[in-house]
N, C-alpha and C positions, 0 to 999 in steps of 0.2 A: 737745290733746297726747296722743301716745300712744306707748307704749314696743313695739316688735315686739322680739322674743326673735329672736336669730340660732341660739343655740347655749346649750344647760344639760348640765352635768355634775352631775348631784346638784345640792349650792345653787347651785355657782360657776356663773355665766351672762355670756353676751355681748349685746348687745343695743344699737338704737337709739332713742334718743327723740328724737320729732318735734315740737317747739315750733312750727309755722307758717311761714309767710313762707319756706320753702323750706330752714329750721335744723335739721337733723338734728347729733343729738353723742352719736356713739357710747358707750356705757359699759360698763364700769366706767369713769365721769369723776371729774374734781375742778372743784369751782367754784371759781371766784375768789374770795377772800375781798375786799371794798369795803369803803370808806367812803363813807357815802353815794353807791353806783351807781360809786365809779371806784376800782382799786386805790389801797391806800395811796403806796406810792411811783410807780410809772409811770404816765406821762402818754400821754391817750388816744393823741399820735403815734405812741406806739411800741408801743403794743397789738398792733400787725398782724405786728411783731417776732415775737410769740409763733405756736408751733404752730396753722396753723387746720383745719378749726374745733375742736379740741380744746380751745379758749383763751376761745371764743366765748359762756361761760354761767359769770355772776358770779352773785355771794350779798350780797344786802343785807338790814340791817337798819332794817325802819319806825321803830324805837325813835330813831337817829340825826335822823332830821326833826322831832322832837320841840324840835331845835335848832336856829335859823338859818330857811331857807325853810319855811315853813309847809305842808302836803302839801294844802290849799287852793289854795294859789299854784301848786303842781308841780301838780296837776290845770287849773288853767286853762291851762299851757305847756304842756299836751297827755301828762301822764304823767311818768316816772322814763327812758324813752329818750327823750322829746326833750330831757329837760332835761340829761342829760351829752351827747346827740350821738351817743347809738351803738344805733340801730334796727338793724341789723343782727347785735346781740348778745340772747340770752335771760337775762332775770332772775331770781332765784329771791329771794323773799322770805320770811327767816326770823326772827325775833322773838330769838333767838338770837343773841351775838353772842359770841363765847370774848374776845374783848378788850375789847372797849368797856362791853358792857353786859350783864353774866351776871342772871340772874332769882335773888332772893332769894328762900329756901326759905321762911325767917321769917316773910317781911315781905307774902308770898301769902294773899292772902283767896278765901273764895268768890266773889266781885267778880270778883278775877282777879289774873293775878300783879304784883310792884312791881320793877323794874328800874331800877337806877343809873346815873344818865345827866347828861349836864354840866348839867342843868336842878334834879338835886337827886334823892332817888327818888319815884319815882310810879307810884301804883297804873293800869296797862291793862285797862282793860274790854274784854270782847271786843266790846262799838258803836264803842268807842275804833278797835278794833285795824282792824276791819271797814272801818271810814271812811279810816282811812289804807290801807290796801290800794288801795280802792276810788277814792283818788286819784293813786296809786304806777303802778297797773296795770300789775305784774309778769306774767311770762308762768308763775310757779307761786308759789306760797303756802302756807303751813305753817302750820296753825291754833296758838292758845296753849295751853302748853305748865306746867304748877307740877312742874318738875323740882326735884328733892332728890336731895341727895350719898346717898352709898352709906352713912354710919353714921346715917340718921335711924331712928327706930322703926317696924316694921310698921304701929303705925296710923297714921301720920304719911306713910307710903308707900302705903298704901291709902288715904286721902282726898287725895295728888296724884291717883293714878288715876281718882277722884270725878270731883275738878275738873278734871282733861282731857278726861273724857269730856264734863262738862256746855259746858265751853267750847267744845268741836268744835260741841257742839248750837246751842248760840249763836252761832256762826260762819254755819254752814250753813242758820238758821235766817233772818239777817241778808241771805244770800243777794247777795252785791257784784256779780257776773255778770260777773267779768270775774280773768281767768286761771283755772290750775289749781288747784284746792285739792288741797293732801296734807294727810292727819288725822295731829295728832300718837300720839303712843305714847309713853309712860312703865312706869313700873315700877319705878325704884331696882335693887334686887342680888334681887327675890324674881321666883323664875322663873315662879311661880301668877300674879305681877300683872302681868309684862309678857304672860303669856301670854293676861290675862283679858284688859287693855287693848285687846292688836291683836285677841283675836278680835271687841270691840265693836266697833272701828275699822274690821275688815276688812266691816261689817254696814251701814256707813254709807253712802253715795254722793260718794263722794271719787277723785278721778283718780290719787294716791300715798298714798305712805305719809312722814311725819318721823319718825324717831326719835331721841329725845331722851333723857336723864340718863345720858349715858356722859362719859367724861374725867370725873368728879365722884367719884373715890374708889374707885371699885370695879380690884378686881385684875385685871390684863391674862389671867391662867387663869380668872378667871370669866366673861369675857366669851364667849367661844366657847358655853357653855349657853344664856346671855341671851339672844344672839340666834339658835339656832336658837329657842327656845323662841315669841319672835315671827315670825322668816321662814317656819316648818314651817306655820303659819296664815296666812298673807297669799296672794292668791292671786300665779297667775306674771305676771299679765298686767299689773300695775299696779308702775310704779318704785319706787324704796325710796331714799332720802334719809337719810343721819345726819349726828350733830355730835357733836365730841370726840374723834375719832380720828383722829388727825395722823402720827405714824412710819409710815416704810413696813414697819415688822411690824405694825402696827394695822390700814396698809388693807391688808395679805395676808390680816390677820385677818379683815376687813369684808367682804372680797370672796369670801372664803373659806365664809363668811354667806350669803352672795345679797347682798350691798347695792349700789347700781350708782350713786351718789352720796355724795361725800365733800365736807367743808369742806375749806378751806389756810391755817386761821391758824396752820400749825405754818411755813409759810413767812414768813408777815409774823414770827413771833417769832424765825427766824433770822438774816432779813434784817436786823432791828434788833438784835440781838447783834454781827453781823457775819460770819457762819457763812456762806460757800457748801457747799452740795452738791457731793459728789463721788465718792460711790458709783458704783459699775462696775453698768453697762446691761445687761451681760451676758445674753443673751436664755437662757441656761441659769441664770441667777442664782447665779454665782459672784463672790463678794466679797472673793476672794485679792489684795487689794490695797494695795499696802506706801506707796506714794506721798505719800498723805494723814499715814501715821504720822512717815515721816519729815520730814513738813513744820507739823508743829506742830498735828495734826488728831487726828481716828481714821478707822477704814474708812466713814465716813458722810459729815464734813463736814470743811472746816478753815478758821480763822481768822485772816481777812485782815485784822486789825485788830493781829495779831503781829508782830515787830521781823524776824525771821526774810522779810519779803516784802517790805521794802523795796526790795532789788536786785532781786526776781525782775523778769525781762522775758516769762516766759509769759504766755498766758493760763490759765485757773482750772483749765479742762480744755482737752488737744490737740484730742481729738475735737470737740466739743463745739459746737454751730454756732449758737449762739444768738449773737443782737444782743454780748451784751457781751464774748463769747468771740473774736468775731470782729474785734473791733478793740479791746479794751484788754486789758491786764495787770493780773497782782497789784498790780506794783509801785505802779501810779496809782491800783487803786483803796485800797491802803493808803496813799498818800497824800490820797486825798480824805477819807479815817476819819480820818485826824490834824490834816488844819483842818475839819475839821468842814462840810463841805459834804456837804449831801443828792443829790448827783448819785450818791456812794458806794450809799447804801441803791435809788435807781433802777437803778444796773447789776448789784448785788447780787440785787435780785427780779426782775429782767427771768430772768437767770442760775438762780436758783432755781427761780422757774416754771418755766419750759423745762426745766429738768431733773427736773422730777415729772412733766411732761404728756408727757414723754419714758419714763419710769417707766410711765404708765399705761398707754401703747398694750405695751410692751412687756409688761404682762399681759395687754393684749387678746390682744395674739400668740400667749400660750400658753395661753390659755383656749381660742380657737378651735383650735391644735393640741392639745388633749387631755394637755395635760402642765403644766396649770399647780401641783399637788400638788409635782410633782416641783420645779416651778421655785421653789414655797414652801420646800421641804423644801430646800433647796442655800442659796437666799438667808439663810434665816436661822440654819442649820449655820455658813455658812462665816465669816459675821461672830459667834458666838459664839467661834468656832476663832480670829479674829482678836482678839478681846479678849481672849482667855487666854494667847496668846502675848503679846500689849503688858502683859497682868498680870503675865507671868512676866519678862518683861523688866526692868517697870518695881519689880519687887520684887529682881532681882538687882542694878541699877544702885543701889538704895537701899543694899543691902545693901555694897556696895562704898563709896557715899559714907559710911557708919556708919563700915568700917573706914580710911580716908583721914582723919575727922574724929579716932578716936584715936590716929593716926600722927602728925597735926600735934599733938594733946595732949602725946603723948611728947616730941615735936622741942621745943616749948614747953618746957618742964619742964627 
């Protein structure tokens, strides 16, 4: 695997990485977030639906096969791509899972971290971790990782940093010869230890970089220090991978960074809400867009699970050319939301995807034109400007039902 730089502006970079077999995927990307190797809601048919190959490179977690097939069993079927059918896609395997299975700070020994999972929790050794890789045979991998939220103690944050260091050793030591390993990174909120981290990270012989203990408490203004604090030491030539930053002011933020991989369980948790995407693509990143507001949203998303979309006959968006845009409506899949069939949350993330992997090249666009600052600076102006208008809105409409409520008091009286 190897990532070629197209184009660097300061951190923000464009670039491709080469998984083999002919997989090149651009980035700044987003993986796919799986359940065991297959999106949660759509079904492999309609994978080819999505953007390719921008669509083409999922994130699983080993911890998941701890349930059900045994990663014995997936090694004799020849791996984690033969076993869902899709050798034509790249895997990234990460210990990490924002839904299913978050690593307990607590519960972490120097053994190694313990993780909550339908089996009960249980302590991962990195031999544990090493062998299920090494049956999986992802085409990258992300050593373990004793992440802690943003309020634990500096000593408590300095012996995670201990123990990711020493588990990379054990990893790399274990030696599975089969995919890419990226060395995690931690640090919590202190800038000395993410900084000490990646510089022992960047000393090891690892193909990337994970970085890990963000979405875990720390303030969206502090992040911007954090990671330059670890990209300013990493070299350019090796990819950079994170977890926990899901909005798209986070990956502006991320990519803003150097970072050239993103999770998407900010998609599966829309999808299961019932929230489509519907921000404006705008390749100048303007967010003046009233549509969403008046249809029971905000300037990001809106909610097809509301009484208001019964009649609608559009679809979600005009433009919009993805699989479920192009042949259903609101109005059906608000009716799928109210008997309760799952074919809703399938046309829902087909819809969602597609409109982030739509989202990403669209930064790629302005990275390689030299104005992606600018297109940061617009996108997320124009939707603060749009929430203070629906503030100021929604504080005068209150202010009128106040005065209507002791109108009818009087009328009463």
């Amino acid at each position: 695997m190897k990532l070629f730089s197209v184009k660097k502006a300061w951190r923000v970079r464009v670039g491709a990485l080469e998984l083999g077999g002919g997989l090149s995927i651009e980035t700044p990307a987003l993986l796919i977030s799986t359940r065991k190797g297959l999106p949660h809601f759509i079904p492999p048919d309609l994978l080819p639906s999505l953007p390719s190959p921008d669509s083409h490179l999922l994130q699983v977690s080993p911890i998941h096969f701890l349930e059900g097939l045994s990663p014995a069993t997936i090694a004799k079927i020849g791996g984690i791509h033969k076993l869902v059918g899709l050798n034509e896609y790249g895997i990234a395997a990460v210990a990490r899972d924002s839904i299913h299975s978050l690593p307990e700070c607590k519960g972490a020994t120097k053994f190694g971290p313990t993780f909550e999972t339908p089996c009960g929790r249980l302590l991962i050794k990195p031999k544990d971790y090493v062998e299920m890789i090494s049956c999986l045979r992802p085409n990258i991998w992300a050593t373990l990782a004793d992440e802690v939220p943003a309020w634990v103690s500096d000593k408590r944050n300095k012996t995670s940093v201990d123990r990711t260091l020493r588990w990379l050793d054990d990893c790399l030591a274990l030696n599975p010869a089969v995919g890419s390993v990226f060395g995690a990174i931690v640090g919590g909120p202190s800038l000395d230890e993410r900084k000490r981290c990646a510089e022992e990270v960047a000393k090891r012989n690892v193909a990337g970089y994970w970085i890990g203990g963000f979405g875990l408490g720390e303030a969206i203004d502090e992040r911007p220090a954090l990671l330059h604090a670890i990209v300013d030491v990493l070299p350019d030539a090796k990819p950079r991978m994170i977890c926990g930053l899901g909005l798209p002011e986070e990956i502006l933020q991320g990519i803003a960074a150097g970072i050239d991989l993103f999770d998407s369980t900010y998609i599966y948790t829309l999808t299961l809400g019932g929230f489509a995407l519907t921000f404006s693509l705008d390749k100048n990143g303007n967010q003046d867009n009233f549509q969403s507001n008046q249809m029971g949203g905000d300037c990001t998303k809106i909610n097809l699970r509301a009484t208001v979309y019964r009649k609608d006959m559009t679809p979600i968006l005009g433009d919009c050319t993805c699989h479920t845009c192009q042949n259903y409506t609101k109005a059906y899949i608000n009716h799928l939301y109210n008997v309760h069939e799952m074919l809703a949350q399938t046309l829902l993330e087909i819809h969602n995807t597609h409109h982030y992997l739509m989202f990403f090249r669209v930064i790629r666009e302005a990275v390689q034109e030299g104005r992606f600052e600018e297109y940061r600076q617009t996108f997320i102006e124009s939707r603060r400007e749009h929430y203070e208008r629906v503030d100021t809105v929604s504080a005068s409409e209150s202010a009128e039902m106040d005065v209507d409520d002791k109108l009818s008091q009087v009328v009463l009286k």
